[in-house]
Structure formats: structure tokens, C-alpha cells
C-alpha positions in Angstrom: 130.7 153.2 144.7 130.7 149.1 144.3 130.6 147.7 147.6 134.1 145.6 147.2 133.0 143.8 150.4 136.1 144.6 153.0 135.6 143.2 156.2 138.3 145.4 157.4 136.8 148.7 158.4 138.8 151.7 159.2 136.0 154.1 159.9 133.0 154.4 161.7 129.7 153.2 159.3 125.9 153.4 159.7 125.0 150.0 160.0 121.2 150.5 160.0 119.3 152.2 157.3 116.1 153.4 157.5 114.1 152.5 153.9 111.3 155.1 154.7 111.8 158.0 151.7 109.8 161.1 153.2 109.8 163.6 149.9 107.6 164.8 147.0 109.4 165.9 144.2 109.8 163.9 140.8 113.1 163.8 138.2 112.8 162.8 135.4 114.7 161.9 132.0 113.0 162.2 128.5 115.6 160.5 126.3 115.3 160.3 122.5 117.6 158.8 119.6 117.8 155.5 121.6 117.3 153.6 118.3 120.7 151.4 118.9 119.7 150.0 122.2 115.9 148.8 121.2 115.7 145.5 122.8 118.1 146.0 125.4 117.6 146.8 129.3 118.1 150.3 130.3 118.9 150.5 133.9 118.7 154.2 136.2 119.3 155.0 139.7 119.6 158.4 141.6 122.4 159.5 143.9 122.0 161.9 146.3 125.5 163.8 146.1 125.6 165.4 149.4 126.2 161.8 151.3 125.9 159.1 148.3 122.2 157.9 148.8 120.2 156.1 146.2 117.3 157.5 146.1 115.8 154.8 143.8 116.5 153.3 140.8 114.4 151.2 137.8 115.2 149.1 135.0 112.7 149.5 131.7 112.7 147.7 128.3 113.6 149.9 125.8 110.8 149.5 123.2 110.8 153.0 121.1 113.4 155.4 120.5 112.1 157.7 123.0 110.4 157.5 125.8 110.5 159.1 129.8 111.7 157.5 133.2 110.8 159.1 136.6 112.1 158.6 140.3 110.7 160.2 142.8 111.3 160.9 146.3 114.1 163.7 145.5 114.2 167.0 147.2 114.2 170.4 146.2 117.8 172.4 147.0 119.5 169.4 146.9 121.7 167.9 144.0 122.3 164.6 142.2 123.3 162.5 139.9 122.1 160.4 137.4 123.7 157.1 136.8 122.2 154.7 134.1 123.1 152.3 131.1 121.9 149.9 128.3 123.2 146.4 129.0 124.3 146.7 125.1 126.0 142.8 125.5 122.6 141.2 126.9 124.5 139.6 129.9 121.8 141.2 132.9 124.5 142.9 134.4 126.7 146.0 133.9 130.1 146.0 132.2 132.2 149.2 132.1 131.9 150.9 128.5 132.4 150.4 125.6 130.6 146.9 126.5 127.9 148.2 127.9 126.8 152.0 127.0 127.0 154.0 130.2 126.1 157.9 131.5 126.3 159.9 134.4 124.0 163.9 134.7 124.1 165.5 137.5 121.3 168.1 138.7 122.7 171.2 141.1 120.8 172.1 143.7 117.0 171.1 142.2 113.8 173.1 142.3 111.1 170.9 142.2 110.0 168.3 140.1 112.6 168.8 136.9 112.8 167.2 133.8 116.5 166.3 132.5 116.1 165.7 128.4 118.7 163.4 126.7 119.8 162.5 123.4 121.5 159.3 122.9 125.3 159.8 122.4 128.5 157.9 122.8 130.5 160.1 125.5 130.3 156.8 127.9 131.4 157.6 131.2 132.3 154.0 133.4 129.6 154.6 136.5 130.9 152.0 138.3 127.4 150.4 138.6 126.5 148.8 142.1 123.9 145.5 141.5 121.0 145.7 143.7 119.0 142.7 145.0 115.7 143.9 146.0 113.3 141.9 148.3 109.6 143.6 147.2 107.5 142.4 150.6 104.0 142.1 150.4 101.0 141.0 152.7 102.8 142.3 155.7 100.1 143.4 157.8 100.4 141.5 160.7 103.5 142.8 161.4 102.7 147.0 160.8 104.1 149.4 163.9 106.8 146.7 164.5 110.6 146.7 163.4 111.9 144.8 160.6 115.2 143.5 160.6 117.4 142.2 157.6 120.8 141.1 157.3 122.6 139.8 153.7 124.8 137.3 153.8 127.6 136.3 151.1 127.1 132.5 150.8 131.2 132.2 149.5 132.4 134.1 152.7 129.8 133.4 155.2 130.1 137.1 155.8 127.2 139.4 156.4 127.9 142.3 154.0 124.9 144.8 154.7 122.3 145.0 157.6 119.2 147.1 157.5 116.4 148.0 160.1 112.9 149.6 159.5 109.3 150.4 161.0 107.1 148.6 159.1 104.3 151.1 158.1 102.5 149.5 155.1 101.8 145.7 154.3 103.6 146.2 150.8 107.5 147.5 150.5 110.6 147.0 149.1 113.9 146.9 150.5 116.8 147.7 148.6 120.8 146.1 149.3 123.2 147.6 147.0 126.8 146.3 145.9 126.1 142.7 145.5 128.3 141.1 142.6 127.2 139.0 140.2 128.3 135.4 140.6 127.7 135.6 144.1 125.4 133.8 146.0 123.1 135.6 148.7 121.1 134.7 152.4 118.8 137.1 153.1 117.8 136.8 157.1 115.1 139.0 158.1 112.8 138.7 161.1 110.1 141.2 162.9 110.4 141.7 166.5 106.7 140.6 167.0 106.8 140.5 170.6 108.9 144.2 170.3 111.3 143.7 173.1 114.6 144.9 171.0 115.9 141.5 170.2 115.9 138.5 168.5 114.0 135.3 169.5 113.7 132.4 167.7 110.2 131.5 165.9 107.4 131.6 167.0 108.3 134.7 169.7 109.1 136.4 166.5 108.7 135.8 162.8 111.9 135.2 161.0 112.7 133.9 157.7 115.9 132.9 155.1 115.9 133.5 152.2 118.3 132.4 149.0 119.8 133.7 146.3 122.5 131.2 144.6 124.5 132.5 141.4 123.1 136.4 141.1 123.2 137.6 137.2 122.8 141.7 137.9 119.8 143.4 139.9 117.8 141.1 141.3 113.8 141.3 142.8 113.2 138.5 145.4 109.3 138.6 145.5 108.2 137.7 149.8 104.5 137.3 150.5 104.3 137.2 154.5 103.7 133.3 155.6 104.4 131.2 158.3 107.0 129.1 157.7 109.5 130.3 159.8 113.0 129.3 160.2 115.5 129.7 163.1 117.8 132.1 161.6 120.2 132.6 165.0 120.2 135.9 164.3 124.0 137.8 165.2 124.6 140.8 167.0 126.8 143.5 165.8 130.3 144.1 168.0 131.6 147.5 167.4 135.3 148.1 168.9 136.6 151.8 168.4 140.3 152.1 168.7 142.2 155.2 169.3 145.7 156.3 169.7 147.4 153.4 167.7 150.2 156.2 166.6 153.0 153.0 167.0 151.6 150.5 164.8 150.8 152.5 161.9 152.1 150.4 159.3 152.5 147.2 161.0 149.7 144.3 160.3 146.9 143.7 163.2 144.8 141.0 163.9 141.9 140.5 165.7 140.1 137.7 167.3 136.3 137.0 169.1 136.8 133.6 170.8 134.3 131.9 173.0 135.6 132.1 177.1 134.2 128.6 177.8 136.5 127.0 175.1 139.2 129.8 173.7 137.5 128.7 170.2 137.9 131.2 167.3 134.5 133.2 166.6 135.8 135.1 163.7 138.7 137.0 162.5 139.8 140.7 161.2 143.4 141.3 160.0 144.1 144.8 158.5 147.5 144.6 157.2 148.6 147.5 157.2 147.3 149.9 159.5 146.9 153.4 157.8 145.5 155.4 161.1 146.1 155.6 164.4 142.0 155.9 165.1 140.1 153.2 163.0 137.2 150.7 164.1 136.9 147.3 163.4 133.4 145.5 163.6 132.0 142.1 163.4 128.6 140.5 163.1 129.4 137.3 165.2 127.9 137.8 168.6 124.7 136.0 170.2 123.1 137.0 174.0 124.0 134.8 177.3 128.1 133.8 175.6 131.0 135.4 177.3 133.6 136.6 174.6 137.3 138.1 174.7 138.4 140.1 171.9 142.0 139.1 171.6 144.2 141.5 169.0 148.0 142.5 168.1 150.2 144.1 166.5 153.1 142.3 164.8 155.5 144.7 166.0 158.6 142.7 164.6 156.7 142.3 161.2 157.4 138.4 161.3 153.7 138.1 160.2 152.8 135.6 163.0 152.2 136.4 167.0 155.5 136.4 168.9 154.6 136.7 173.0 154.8 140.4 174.1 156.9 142.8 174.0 158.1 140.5 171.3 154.7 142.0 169.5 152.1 144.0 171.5 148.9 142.6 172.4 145.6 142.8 174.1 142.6 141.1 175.5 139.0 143.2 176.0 136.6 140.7 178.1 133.1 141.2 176.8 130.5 139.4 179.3 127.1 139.2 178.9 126.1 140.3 175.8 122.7 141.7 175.2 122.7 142.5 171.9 124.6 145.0 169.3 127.5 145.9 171.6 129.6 148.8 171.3 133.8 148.8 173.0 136.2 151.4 173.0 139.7 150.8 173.6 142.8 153.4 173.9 146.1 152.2 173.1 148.7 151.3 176.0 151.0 149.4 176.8 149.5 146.7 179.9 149.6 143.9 177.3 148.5 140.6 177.5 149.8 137.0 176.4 146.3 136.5 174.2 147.9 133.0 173.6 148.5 132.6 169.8 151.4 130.0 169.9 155.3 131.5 170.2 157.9 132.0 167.7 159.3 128.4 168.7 156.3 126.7 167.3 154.8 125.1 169.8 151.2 126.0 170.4 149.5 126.1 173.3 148.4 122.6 173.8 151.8 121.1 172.7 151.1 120.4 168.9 152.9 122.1 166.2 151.9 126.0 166.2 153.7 126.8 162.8 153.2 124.3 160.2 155.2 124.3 157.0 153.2 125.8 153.6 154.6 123.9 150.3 155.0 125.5 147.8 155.4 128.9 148.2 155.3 130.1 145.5 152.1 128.0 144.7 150.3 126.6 141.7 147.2 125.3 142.2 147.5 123.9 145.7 149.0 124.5 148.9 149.9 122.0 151.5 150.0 122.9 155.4 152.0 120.3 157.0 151.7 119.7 160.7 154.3 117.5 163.0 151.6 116.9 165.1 148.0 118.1 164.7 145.0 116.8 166.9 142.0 118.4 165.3 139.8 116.8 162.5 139.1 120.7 161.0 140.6 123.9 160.6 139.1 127.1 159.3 140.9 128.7 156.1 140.5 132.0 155.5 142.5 134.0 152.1 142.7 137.4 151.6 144.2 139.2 148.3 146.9 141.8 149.3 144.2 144.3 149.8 143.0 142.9 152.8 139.5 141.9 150.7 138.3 138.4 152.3 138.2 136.0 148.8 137.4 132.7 150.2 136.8 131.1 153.6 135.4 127.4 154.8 136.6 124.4 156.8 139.4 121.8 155.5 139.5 118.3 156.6 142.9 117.8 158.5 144.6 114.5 156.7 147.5 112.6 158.4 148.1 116.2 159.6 148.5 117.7 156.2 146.2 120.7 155.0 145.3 120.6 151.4 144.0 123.8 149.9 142.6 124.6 146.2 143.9 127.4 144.8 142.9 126.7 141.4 140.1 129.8 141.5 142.4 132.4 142.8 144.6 134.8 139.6 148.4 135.0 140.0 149.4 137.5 142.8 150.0 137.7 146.5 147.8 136.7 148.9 147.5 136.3 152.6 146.1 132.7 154.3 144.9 132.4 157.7 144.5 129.0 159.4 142.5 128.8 162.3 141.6 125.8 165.2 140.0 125.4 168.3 143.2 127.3 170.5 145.5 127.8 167.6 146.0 130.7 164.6 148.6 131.1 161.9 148.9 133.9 159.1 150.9 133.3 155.7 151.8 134.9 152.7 152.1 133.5 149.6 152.0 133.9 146.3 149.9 132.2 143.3 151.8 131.6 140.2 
């Protein structure tokens, strides 16, 4: 399945993946009749059916007509598919067919090592082909019997899409994060717990490294030979909340917020609008050790898509102290609520200034303007989501004689949600782009 990136979870996921493949059987494919794609890349993975692993996956020049590709690390009584495709168009990345030419067979419940034969044919079937940026390590030796941490970042978003975890067992290895999009550009953060106390510390305790991918065409292999140039990556910790018993808001948008205790500032934000279970989790990769946090959320009860004061809407605050490292919360619904202090329906924020600014036009062409009666700060943050709740675009805009400009020249007609975030202050929009 292509990773479409949602940062707003509803169920519980494994966050860390072990890339250690403990099997011993072989599949694979002897294809033949592949006269039409000579010259083009053929790209294969396997997926494990039973819980939608890749097993692994290759890429080979197709020189000759026929020829064989094997992946191994599959296991006997257990079925999969087959995905793979000729990039007919040349571009280095998958388009659905009849672009590209595309295929999907599936092996029930395998033997042993098996042999699939295929002829080339045009029943295309649209696999829905996840891009894969590999990092291929190499020279890792100094840091074998310790744990290996990774995070990837979307450079657009400043979101971390996928984190991984391993034991590193041998000095050479590859490590495999799929669902990337072409277009995108990539941070790879990765350190190993040298000193192998659990947690991050900045160079040289540990050994940590960035590294950058800017404007990804397809698959990708980042080639990292172990060195010493080490870079303070102020590594996050993962904040898990698991919410239960949310039976009255089904329907109705929430919001969450992490904001720093010593200042009230805004950490980062999830809004799942609407809710579709009562039981969902919501998790965020923005916490560091020794910072006191609240987690501040609520539901928009009246449906006025802004915080009103409760019981106006019904809202929350979780005080998270201490943190340690990847923290896990869980919170039943009731109904002690708490004035998480948002700004009130009369527009007035909590330090005086203007809480809900006007947005001109609506609907929008290529801009938006946020005008403020009287703003203080230099900055806001700007998020926009598309009316599935997928996060398209966030940074910081310069405040301007207490106007907000935003480019919306990037985004395609349709309806969109903005978010608009200071140091004490939040608002949430809709709007659309003509």
C-alpha cells in the first residue's frame, strides 16, 4: 500500500522494525517474451500476504528477452505476492498502467524454494507501487552488538514519516524505508547507541549522522561508509497517547496539541477531522528528555471549527513530566474538562491580541491573507491539510503589519483545512482553492 503519509493515526502501529530476515528459501521468476521492454528497468518486490511485509525487492536492466530474478528470505507454508513492472516511460519511477507495464502473482502457501515462470503479456494490473529509499551501510564494525536507530524525515513537512531500530550484526547491511514519493525530499537521522544506555546522546557519546535526499526520482540507494563526522541530530522521542471511550465525539473534529510548560509554546499539532472511532491513537515524534510537556486536545462539540471554552466544546490537558524517552499515555474519556486555553469564541486570545483573524478570500486563488487587529509575534506556524486530514504543507510565515500572507499557488482546486499557530495562540480554517 503507498504510504500517503497521514499524520493522523487512528490505530495502534509498530513503529520499530527489525531489518534482520531469518529464512532460507528462494522464489523466483523466469520470465520470457520481454522483447518490448529491452532497455527499460524492471523493478520486483515480495509481499508477505499474511501481514503485508516486503520481503525484498530488486531492480535489473532488462538486457535479453528472458532471463531469471530471485528473492530470497521467504518461507515455506506461507503465501505471497509478487508485485513488479517495467518503467515502460523511462521516468525512474512507477506510473499506474498503461504508462508503465505492471503485474501482480501470488504464491499460496509455498514449499520451498519455487520457481514462478512468466510470459510477457498485457493483463496490467495497477500495484500501487511503494518507492523505496534504501541506505546500503557498509564498514560498520565498530558499532556490531549495538542498536542502530533511524528515523526519515519529509523535508516539505518536517514530519518524520517512518522510524526503524536494529542490532547491528554485520559491518555491511541495508535498510529498507518504503512509501517515499517521488518529488519529495528526504533526512535520514540515524545514530548507534555506542555507549548502549537506551537513549540518545549527542556526538561523541554516540555516533549519529544526517543524511539528505533533496528531489527523489523513484527507488533510491543512499551508499553510507561508517566515518566520523558526526552531526547533532537532536534526536525525538516517540509520544504514544491511546484514547478510549470517545463514543460522543464520533464525528466531530479533534485537535491536539504538545506545548512546552515553561512557555505554553506549540510543539506540534494533530487534527483528525472527523473522528470515525470511539478508540483510536494519536502519536507524535516531537519529544526530547529533561522538558515538561502538556498534551492539550478537544473536541469541537458545536462544530464551529475553532475552540469555544468548555462545555462550550470539551477539552482536556494530560501533564507529561519528565520524559525519558519514547513515552507511552492512555487516556479514557470523561467529562473533568479543562480550559486548555485556545482563545474564546469572542476573539480575544489569551494575551489580549486578536484570537480570530479574518482569512480573505475565501474562496481563494492563489493567496490567502490572515488579517490580525493586533498581533505581537514576528512568526506563526502554518500548517494545511487537504480534506482528508493528509498534512500538504507546513513552515513559518513572517507576520507583516499584522497581516499573514500565504502561497497557495501549489495547492489543486478543492477544500482544504489551514492551521495557524503562535507562541499561546491556535486557529483552524477551512477554505477552499479555486
Amino acid at each position: 500500500m503507498r504510504n500517503k503519509h497521514i499524520q493522523l493515526i487512528l490505530v495502534t502501529v509498530c513503529l520499530f522494525s527489525l531489518n534482520t530476515i531469518k529464512s532460507q528459501d528462494t522464489l523466483s521468476v523466469n520470465f520470457s517474451g520481454m522483447t518490448p521492454h529491452l532497455g527499460q528497468n524492471l523493478y520486483l518486490r515480495v509481499v508477505d500476504l499474511a501481514n503485508q511485509s516486503e520481503i525484498g525487492r530488486v531492480v535489473k536492466a532488462v538486457n535479453t528477452a528472458a532471463f531469471s530474478v530471485s528473492i530470497g528470505g521467504v518461507t515455506a507454508g506461507r503465501s505471497y505476492n509478487i508485485d513488479f513492472f517495467a518503467d515502460h516511460n523511462k521516468n525512474g519511477k512507477y506510473d499506474a498502467p498503461s504508462v508503465d507495464h505492471a503485474w501482480r502473482l501470488t504464491v499460496d502457501t509455498l514449499v520451498g524454494d519455487t520457481i514462478v515462470p512468466f510470459a510477457h503479456n498485457t493483463n496490467f494490473t495497477d500495484i500501487d507501487w511503494p518507492h523505496a529509499l534504501t541506505v546500503a551501510f557498509s564498514n560498520m564494525t565498530p558499532h556490531l552488538t549495538q542498536n542502530l536507530y533511524l528515523a526519515l524525515i519529509d523535508k516539505g513537512s518536517n514530519k518524520e514519516v517512518e522510524r526503524k531500530k536494529m542490532n547491528v550484526t554485520s559491518a555491511n547491511f541495508n535498510v529498507v524505508f518504503e512509501g517515499v514519493i517521488p518529488g519529495n525530499s528526504y533526512d535520514v537521522d540515524l545514530f548507534a547507541d555506542h555507549n548502549k544506555n537506551g537513549k540518545y546522546d549527542a556526538p561523541s557519546a554516540d555516533h549519529a549522522w544526517r543524511l539528505t535526499v533533496d528531489n527523489l526520482v523513484g527507488d533510491t540507494i543512499v551508499p553510507f561508509a561508517h566515518n566520523t563526522n558526526f552531526t547533532d541530530i537532536e534526536w525525538k522521542y516517540l509520544l504514544t497517547v491511546q484514547y478510549t471511550g470517545f463514543t460522543p465525539h464520533v464525528g466531530q473534529l479533534m485537535a491536539f496539541y504538545i506545548r512546552n510548560q515553561s512557555n505554553q509554546a506549540i510543539i506540534d499539532s494533530v487534527i483528525i477531522n472527523p473522528l470515525i472511532g470511539a478508540d483510536f491513537t494519536v502519536m507524535s515524534y516531537a519529544i526530547v528528555p529533561g522538558i515538561n510537556y502538556n498534551i492539550d486536545f478537544y473536541a469541537d462539540l458545536n462544530g464551529n471549527d475553532h475552540y469555544d471554552i468548555p462545555p462550550t466544546d470539551h477539552a482536556w490537558r494530560i501533564d507529561l513530566s519528565e520524559v525519558t524517552g519514547d513515552t507511552l499515555l492512555n487516556f479514557a474519556h470523561n467529562t473533568t474538562f479543562t480550559d486548555i486555553g485556545l482563545g474564546t469564541t469572542t476573539g480575544i486570545g489569551i494575551n489580549g491580541y486578536s484570537y480570530e483573524p479574518e482569512l480573505y478570500p475565501n474562496p481563494a486563488g492563489d493567496f490567502v491573507k490572515l488579517i490580525y487587529e493586533n498581533l505581537d509575534e514576528q512568526h506563526v506556524k502554518i500548517q494545511i491539510y487537504n480534506s482528508t486530514g493528509l498534512l500538504l504543507f507546513e513552515n513559518s510565515q513572517s507576520v507583516i503589519d499584522n497581516n499573514v500572507l500565504i502561497n497557495l499557488e501549489n495547492l489543486s482546486p478543492g477544500f482544504y483545512y489551514l492551521n495557524v499557530a503562535g507562541e499561546k495562540f491556535r486557529n483552524a480554517y477551512k477554505f477552499i482553492k479555486e
